[in-house]
MDAnalysis code that builds the backbone (N, CA, C; Angstrom):
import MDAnalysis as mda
import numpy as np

u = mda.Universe.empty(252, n_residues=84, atom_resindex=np.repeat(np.arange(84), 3), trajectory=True)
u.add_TopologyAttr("name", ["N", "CA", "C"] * 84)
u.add_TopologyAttr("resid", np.arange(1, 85))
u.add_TopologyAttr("resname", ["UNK", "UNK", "UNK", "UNK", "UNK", "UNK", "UNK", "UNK", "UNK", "UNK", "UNK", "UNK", "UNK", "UNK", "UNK", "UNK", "UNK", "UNK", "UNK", "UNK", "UNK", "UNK", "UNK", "UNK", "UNK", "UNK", "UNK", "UNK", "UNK", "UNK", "UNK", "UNK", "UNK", "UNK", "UNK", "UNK", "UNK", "UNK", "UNK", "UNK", "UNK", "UNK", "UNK", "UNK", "UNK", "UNK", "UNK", "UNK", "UNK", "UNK", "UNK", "UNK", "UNK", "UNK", "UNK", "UNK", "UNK", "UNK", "UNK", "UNK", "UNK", "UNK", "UNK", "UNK", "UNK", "UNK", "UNK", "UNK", "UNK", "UNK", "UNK", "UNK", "UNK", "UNK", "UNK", "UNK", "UNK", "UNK", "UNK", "UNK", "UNK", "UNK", "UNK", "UNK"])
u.atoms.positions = np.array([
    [2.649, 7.809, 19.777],
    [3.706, 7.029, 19.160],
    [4.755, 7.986, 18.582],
    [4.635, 8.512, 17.633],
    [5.696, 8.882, 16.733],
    [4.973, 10.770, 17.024],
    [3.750, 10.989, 16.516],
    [3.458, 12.086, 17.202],
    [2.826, 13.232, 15.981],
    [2.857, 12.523, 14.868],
    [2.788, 13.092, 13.412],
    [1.340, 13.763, 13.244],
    [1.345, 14.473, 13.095],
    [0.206, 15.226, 13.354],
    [-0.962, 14.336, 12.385],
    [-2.279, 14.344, 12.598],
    [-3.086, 13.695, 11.664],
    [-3.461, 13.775, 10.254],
    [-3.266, 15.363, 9.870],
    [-3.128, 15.693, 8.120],
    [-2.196, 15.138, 7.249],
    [-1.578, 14.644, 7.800],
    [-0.500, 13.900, 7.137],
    [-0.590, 12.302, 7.260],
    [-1.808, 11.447, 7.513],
    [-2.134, 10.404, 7.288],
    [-2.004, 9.466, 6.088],
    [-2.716, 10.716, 5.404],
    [-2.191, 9.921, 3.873],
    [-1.179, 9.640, 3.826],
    [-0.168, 10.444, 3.908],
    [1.200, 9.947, 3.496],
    [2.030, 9.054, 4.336],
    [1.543, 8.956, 5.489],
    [1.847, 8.150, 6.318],
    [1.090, 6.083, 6.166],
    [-0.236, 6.265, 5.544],
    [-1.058, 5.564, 5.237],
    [-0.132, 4.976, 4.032],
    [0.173, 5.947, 2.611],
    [1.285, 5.390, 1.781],
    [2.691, 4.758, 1.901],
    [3.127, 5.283, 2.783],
    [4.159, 4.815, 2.759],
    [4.334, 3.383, 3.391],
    [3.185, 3.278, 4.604],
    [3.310, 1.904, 4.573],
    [2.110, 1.098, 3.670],
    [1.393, 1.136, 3.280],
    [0.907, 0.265, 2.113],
    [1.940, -0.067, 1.083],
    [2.364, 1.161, 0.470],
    [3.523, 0.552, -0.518],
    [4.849, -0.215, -0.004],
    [4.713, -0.056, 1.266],
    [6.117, -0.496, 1.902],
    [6.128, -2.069, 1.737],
    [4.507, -2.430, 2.904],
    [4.215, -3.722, 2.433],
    [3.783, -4.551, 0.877],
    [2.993, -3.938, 0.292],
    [3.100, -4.423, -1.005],
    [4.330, -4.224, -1.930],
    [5.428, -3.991, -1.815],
    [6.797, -4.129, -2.491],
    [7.105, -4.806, -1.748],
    [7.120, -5.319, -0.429],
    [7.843, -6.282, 0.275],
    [7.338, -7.563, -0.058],
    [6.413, -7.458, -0.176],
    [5.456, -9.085, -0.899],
    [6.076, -9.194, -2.608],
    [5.629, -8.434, -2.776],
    [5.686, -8.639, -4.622],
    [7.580, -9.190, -4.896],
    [8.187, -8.403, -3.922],
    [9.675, -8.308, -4.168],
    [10.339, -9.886, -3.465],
    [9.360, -10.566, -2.396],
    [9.395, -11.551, -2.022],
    [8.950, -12.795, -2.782],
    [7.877, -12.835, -3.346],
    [7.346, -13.618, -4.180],
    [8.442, -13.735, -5.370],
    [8.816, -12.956, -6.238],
    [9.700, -12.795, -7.368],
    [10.863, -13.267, -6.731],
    [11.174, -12.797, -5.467],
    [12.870, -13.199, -5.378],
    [12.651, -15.336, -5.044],
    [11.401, -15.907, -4.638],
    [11.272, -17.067, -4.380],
    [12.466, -17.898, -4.875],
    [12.316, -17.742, -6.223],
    [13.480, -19.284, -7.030],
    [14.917, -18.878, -6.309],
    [15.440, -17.483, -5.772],
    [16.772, -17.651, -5.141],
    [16.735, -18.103, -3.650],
    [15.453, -19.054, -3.686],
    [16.043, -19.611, -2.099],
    [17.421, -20.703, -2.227],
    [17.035, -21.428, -3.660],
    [17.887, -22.423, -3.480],
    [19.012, -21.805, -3.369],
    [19.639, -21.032, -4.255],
    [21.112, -20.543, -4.040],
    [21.645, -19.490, -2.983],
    [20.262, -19.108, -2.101],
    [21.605, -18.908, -0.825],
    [21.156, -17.500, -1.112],
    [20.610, -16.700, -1.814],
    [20.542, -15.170, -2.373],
    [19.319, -14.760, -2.138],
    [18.539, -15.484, -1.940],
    [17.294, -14.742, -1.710],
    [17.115, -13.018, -0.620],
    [18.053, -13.322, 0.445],
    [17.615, -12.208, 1.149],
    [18.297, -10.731, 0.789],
    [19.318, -10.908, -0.027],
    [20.191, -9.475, -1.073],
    [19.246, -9.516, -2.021],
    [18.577, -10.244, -2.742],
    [17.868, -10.533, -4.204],
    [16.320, -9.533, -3.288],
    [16.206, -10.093, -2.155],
    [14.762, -9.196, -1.576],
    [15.040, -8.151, -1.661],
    [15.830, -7.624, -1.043],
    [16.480, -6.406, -0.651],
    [16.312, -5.473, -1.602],
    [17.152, -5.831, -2.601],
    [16.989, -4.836, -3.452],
    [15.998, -4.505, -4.895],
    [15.226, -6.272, -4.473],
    [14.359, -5.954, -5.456],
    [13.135, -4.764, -4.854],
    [12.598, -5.189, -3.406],
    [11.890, -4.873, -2.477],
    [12.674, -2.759, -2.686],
    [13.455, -2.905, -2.629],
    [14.201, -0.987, -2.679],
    [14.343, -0.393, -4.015],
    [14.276, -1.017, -4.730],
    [13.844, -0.366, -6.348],
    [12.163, -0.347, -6.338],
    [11.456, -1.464, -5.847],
    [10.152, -1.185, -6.521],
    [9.575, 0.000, -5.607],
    [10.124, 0.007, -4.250],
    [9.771, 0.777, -3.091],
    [9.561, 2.231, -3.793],
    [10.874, 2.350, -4.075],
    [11.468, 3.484, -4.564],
    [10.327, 4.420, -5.469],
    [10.186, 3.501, -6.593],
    [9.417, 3.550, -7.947],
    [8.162, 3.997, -7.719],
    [7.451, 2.558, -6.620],
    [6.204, 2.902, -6.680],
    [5.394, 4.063, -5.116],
    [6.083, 4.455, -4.135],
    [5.827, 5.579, -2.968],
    [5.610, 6.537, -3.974],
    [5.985, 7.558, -4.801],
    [5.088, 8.244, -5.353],
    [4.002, 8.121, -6.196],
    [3.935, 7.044, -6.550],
    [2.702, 6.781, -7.601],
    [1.805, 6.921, -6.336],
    [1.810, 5.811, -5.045],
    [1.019, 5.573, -4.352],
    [0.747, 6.860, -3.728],
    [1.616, 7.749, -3.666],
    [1.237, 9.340, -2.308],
    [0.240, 9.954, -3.901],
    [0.825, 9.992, -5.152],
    [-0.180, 11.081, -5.956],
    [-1.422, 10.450, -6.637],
    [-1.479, 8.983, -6.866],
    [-2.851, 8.498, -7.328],
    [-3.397, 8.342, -6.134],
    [-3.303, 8.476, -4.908],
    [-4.672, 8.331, -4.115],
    [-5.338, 9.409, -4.284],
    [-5.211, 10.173, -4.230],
    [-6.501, 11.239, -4.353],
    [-7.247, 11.169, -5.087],
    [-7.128, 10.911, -6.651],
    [-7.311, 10.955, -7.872],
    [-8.403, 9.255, -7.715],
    [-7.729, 7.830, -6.768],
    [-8.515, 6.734, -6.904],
    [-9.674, 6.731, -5.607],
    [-9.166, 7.589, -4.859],
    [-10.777, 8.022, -3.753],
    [-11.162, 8.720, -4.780],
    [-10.848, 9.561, -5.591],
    [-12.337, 10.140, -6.245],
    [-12.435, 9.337, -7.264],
    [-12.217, 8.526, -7.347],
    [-12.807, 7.517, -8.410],
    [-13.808, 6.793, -7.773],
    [-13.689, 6.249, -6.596],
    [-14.053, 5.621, -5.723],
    [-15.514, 6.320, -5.423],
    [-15.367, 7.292, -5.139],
    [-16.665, 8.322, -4.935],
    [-17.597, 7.932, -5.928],
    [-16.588, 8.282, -7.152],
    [-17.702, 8.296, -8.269],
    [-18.331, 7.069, -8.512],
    [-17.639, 6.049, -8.174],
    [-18.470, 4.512, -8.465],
    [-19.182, 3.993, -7.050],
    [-19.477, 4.536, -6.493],
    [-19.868, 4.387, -4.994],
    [-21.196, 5.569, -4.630],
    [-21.982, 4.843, -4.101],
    [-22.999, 5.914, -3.347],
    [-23.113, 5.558, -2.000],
    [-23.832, 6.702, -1.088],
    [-23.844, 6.676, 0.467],
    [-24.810, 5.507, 0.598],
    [-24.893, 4.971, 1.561],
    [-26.222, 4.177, 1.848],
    [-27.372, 4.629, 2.521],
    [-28.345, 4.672, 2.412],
    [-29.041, 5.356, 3.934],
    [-29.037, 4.487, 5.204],
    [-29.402, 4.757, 6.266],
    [-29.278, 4.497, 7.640],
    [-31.095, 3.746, 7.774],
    [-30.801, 2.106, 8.338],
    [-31.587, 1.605, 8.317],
    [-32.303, 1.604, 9.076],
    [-33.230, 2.113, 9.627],
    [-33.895, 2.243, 10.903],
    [-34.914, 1.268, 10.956],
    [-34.871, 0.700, 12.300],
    [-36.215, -0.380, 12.840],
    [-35.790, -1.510, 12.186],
    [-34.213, -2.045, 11.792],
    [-34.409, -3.006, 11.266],
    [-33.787, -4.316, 12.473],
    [-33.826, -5.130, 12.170],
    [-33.815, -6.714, 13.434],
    [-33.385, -7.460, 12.766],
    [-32.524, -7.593, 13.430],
    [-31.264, -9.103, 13.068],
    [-31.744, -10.101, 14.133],
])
């Protein structure tokens, strides 16, 4: 596709998670300007401020919430001989 080498997932992984969750959140909030005709400038730029704001939170707390994640999480073992 694009060709981005794989170490750079994360940030590739961030940018669209936050992309879509500011596009929702910024959608939901802009709702009440359907009636007047504004909703899709009102998305826009609500959706490009929060974008803005929140792509670095999201590229520097992941590391920091996988190892959180670690820490509240254990491996499982591998079930052998078992029948579904």
């Amino acid at each position: 596709m694009f060709g981005i080498p794989r170490r750079f997932s994360h940030f590739v992984y961030g940018v669209i998670q936050s992309c879509l969750t500011c596009g929702l959140a910024a959608g939901i909030a802009s709702l009440p300007f359907l009636d007047t005709g504004s909703f899709t400038l009102h998305w826009l730029r609500s959706w490009l401020l929060a974008w803005l704001m929140m792509l670095p939170i999201v590229l520097f707390a992941a590391p920091a919430i996988r190892q959180l994640t670690d820490l509240l999480t254990r491996e499982e073992a591998p079930q052998r001989g078992r029948r579904v």
